[in-house]
N, C-alpha and C positions, 0 to 999 in steps of 0.2 A: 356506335349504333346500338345501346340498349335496347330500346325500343325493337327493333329486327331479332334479338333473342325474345323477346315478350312473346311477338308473335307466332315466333319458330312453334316453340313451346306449347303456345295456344295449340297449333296446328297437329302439333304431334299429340295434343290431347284428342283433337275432333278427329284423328287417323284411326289413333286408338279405338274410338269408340266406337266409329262404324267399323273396322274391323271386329268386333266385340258383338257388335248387330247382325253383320252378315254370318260371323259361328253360330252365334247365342240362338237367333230368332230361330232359323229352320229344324234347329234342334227341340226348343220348346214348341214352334208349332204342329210338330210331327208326334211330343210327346202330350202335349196338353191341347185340344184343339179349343179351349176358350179362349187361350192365348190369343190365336189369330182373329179372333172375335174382340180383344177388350183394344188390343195393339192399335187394332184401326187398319189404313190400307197402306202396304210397305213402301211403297209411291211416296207417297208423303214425306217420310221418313228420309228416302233421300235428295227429294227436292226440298227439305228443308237443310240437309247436309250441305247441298252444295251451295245452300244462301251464306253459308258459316265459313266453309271451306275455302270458297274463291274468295272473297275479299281478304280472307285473313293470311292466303297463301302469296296473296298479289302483293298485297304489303310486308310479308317475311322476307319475302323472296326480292323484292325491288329493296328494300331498306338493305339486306344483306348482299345483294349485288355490289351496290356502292362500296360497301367495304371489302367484298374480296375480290372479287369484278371475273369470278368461277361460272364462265355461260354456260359449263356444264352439269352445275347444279339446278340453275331456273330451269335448263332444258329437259331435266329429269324432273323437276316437280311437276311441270307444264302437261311432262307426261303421263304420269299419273292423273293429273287435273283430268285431261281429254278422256281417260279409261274411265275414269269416276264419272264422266257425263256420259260416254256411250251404253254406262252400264243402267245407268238411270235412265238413258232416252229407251235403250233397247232392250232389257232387261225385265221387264214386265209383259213386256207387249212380240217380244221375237222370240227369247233366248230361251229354253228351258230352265227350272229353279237353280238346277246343281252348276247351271254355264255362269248364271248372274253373281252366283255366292262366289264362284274362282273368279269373273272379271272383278265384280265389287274388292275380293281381298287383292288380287295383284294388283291394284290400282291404289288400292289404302295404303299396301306396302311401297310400293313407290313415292308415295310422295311423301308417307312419313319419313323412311328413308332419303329421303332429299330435306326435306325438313332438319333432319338429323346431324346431313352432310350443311347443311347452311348455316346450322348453330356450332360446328364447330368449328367452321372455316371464319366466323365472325369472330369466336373466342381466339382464335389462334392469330391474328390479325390485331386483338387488343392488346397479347401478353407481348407485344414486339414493341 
């Protein structure tokens, strides 16, 4: 199952990033306020994460099943997934800034971390 490392991979790059978004952004717009001006609306940002995100976690994670058949890696990425949408459904509209930046990162970190746990439990599974 190449292909389920590809995507692993991908995923752990889109983790990274919004991890990277949720430090980076409230720092520059706290220090530059054009920032939040040229950015656009942070909304956005993660509803287009999660158009990236879910397809590409659904196929790591279902391709990498097959090969190591660990339900408790999908159940930990799945988990993450769910933090990364409540943080986007709720996070603008309920949560104060500093609640959304800690759900958005534990949530990044979960599933990159699963991600993580999925690319090596696939690699480990091929060197046998």
């Amino acid at each position: 199952m190449q292909h389920s490392r590809h995507f692993d991979r991908i995923a752990i790059a889109l983790s990274a990033i919004c991890l990277v978004h949720c430090l980076a952004v409230p720092v520059l717009v706290a220090v530059l306020p054009v920032a939040a001006i040229a950015t656009g609306e942070d909304q956005h940002f993660h509803g287009l994460m999660l158009w990236l995100v879910i397809p590409t976690s659904v196929a790591g994670f279902g391709m990498g099943y097959r090969v190591h058949r660990l339900a408790g890696i999908v159940a930990l990425g799945a988990a993450g997934v769910v933090v990364l949408i409540l943080a986007a459904i709720y996070g603008h509209e309920v949560w104060r800034p500093d609640v959304e930046v800690v759900v958005s990162v534990c949530g990044s970190l979960l599933l990159g971390g699963a991600h993580w746990l999925n690319f090596r439990a696939v690699s480990r599974c091929h060197l046998h």
